[in-house]
NUBANU-527724 format. One line per field, with one value per residue (C-alpha): residue number from 1; x, y, z. Coordinates in pm, whole numbers, plus 50000, padded with zeros to 5 digits. Layout:
<pts>
seq: (NUM_...)
xx: (X_...)
yy: (Y_...)
zz: (Z_...)
</pts>
This chain:
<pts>
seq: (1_2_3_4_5_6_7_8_9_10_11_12_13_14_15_16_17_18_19_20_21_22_23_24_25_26_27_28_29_30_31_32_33_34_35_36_37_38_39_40_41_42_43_44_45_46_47_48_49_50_51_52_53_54_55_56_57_58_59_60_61_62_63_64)
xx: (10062_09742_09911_10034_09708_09577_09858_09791_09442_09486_09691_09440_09191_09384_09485_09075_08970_09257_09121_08763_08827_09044_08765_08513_08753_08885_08514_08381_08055_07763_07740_07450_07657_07638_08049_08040_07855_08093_08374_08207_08110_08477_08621_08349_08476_08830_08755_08599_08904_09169_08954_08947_09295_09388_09149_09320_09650_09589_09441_09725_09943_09717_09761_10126)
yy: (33542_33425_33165_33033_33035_32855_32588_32499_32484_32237_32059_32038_31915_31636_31495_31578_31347_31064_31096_31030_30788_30580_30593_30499_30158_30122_30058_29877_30083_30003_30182_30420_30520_30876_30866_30697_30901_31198_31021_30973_31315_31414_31210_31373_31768_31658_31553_31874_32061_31868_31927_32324_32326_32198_32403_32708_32621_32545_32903_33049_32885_32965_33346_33389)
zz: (86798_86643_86441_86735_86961_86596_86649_87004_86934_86658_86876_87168_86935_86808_87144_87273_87000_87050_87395_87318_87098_87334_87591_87376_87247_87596_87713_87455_87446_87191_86863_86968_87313_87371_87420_87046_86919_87049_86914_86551_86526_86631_86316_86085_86277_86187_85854_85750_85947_85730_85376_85491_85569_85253_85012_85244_85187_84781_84763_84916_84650_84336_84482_84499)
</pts>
């Protein structure tokens, strides 16, 4: 059950941060926009997800 909780999670995130994203396109708002600034910092969160994911997984391997 918790790897599914983990999955819809992931999933919720992802379509959060399309979200914001969109909005902050959609209304053209300035660089220094609080709504940006959400949406920037919601790139950098993802980044950071995708690099943990990935140095998770490549442990996993090196262990079986």
């Amino acid at each position: 059950m918790p790897n599914k909780l983990d999955a819809l999670l992931g999933c919720l995130k992802v379509q959060q941060r399309t979200l914001i994203l969109a909005m902050a396109e959609r209304d053209g708002l300035p660089a220094g926009s609080a709504l940006r600034q959400v949406a920037e910092l919601e790139n950098v969160i993802a980044a950071f997800e995708a690099v943990a994911a990935e140095d998770t997984a490549r442990d996993h391997l090196s262990k079986s």
